[in-house]
N, C-alpha and C positions, 0 to 999 in steps of 0.2 A: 438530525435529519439533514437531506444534502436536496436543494432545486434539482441537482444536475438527474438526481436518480430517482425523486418523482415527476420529472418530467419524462423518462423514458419507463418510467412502471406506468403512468396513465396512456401513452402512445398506445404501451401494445397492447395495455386493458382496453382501451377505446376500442378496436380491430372487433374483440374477444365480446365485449357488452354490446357494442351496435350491430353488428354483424354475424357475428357465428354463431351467437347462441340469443340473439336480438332480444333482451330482458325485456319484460314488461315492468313496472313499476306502479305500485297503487298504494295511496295514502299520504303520501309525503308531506300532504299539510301537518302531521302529528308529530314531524320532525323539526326540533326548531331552526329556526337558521341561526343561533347563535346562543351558547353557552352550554354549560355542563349539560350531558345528556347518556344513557346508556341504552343503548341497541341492543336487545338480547331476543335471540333466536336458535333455531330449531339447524340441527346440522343435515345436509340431502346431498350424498357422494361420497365414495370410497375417497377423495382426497377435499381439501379445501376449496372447490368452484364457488362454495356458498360465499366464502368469508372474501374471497375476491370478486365476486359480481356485488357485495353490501359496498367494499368498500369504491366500487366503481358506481354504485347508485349515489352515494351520494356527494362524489364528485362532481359527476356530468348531470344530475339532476337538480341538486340543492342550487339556490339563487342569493345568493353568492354560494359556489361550491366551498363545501365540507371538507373535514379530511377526517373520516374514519379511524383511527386508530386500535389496533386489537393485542390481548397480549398471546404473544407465538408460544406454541407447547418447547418447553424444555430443552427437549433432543433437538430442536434445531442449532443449539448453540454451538453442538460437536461439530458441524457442518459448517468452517471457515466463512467461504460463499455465500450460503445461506441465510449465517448468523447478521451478516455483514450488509447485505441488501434488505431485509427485515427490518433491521435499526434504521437503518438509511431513511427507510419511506414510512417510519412512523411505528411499527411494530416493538414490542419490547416483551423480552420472557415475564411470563406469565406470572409474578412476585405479586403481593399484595401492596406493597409501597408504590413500584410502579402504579398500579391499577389507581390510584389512593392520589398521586401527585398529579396524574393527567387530569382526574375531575377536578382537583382543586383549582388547575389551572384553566377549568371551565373548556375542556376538552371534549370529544366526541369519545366515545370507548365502545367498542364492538365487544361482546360477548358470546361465545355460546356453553351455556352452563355444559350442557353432553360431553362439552370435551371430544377426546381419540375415542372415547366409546361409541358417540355419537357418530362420527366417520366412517365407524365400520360397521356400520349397518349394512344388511345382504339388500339386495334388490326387493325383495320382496316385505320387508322391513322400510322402504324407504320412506315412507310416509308417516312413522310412528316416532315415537319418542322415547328415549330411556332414562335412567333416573338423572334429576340437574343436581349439582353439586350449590350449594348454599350461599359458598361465600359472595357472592355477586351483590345478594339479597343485603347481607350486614352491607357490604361497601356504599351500596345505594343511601340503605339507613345514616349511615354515618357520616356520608359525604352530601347527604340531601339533595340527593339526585334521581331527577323522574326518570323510571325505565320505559321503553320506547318498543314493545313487544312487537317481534317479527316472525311470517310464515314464509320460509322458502318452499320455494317446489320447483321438480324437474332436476336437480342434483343427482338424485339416485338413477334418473334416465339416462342422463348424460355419460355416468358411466356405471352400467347395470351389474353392479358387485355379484358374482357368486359363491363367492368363500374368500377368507381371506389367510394370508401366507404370514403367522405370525412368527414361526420358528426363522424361517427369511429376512424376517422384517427386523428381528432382532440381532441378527448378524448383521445388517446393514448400519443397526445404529438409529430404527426405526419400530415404532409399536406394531406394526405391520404391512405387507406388501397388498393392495389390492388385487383378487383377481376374476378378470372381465371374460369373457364368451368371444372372444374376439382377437384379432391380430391387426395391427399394433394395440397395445393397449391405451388408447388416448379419447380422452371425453369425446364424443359423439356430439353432433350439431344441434340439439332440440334446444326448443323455447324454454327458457327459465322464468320463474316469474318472484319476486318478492311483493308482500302484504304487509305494511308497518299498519300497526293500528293504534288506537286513541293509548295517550301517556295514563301511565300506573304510577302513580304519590302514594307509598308507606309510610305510616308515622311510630316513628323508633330514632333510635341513636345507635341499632347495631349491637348493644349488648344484649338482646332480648334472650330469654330464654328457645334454647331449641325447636319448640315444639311451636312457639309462637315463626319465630324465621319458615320454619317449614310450611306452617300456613300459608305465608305469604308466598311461597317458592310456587307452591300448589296453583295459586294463582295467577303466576304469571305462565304459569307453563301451559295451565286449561285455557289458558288467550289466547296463546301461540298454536294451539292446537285447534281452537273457533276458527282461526285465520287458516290454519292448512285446510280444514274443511271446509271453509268459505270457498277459497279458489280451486278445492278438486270441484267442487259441486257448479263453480263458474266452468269451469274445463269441458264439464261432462254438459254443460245443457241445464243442469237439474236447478228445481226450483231448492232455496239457502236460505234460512234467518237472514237479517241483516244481522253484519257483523259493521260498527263505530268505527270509521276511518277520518272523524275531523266534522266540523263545518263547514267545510268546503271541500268535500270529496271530489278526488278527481283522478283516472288513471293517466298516466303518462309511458311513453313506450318509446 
């Protein structure tokens, strides 16, 4: 990782989180300020705004600031540039050693089980969920690491996918092109909002049988999903369960 180039990726996230799209933030007590932890949430936006406003929450909010760490899908590697600024500010493709060495080293790890499938959710999809992929689950086990369940929202607003351009996306060297109702194609100014809620402890070592991992997958994903319905039904007015944000609940904006 290099100061020189997380001080200029927090600059212009700073602009992006305080300003354009003024995130709200709720829960942050359930985040520790310090050692191994995993962040696993819900993907909202034909591109990454999620995984860049998580890892700008918990910069500019944690006390002493965070550094998020997530692993980048694949194809960015073919992308010089790309591959190059990614590493730089903490990013690293998506290996399971990777993932396995930053908790060891009591690291922060952003997740989002959904993956590129998750990304290309249509607009009207934006709020749902599709299937998470497992391995997060084992690494958690393995590495004895509390997961840290999160609900974004307003991603899919930001920029409101109508189909997406996958024959395109693959010429580019990319799982697909998003495409928006609009001209230029560039995220829209709406409110984002993240929901971290109360930590989830699994007891395993990671070898479990299948069917055992899958349960617990099940459960962290039905969290993820209390938390997006907790904050549409905040959005809209409506009366909400309580959804577990800590002992000291508190929003910050």
């Amino acid at each position: 990782m290099s100061k020189r180039h997380l001080i200029r990726i927090f600059t212009a996230a700073r602009f992006f989180y305080r300003h354009y799209f003024s995130v709200e933030t709720h829960g942050l007590v359930n985040v520790p300020p310090r050692g191994r932890a995993m962040l696993v949430g819900n993907h909202s936006g034909g591109i990454a705004i999620d995984a860049a406003m998580v890892y700008a929450s918990m910069f500019f909010e944690m006390d002493p600031p965070r550094l998020a760490q997530g692993m980048a899908e694949k194809f960015i590697n073919k992308f010089p540039f790309a591959s190059l600024w990614s590493s730089k500010v903490g990013h690293f493709t998506g290996l399971p050693e990777h993932a396995e060495r930053l908790l060891e080293e009591d690291r922060l790890l952003m997740v989002f089980p959904e993956g590129a499938r998750g990304t290309a959710k249509l607009f009207r999809e934006r709020h749902s969920l599709v299937d998470f992929g497992t391995g997060f689950l084992r690494l958690a086990l393995k590495t004895k690491t509390p997961i840290i369940p999160f609900g974004f929202l307003g991603g899919g607003d930001a920029l409101p996918t109508v189909s997406n351009a996958y024959k395109l996306g693959k010429r580019l060297g990319v799982p697909y092109i998003p495409i928006v109702p609009y001209w230029p194609p560039v995220p829209l100014p709406v409110k984002l909002e993240i929901h971290y809620g109360a930590p989830m402890v699994f007891e395993g070592t990671g070898s479990e049988d299948d069917e055992v991992i899958q349960g617990y997958v099940d459960e962290v994903k039905a969290s993820i999903k209390r938390l997006i319905h907790h904050g549409l039904c905040l959005r809209r007015g409506e009366p909400t369960a309580s959804v577990h944000f800590g002992d000291e609940d508190r929003d910050i904006r």
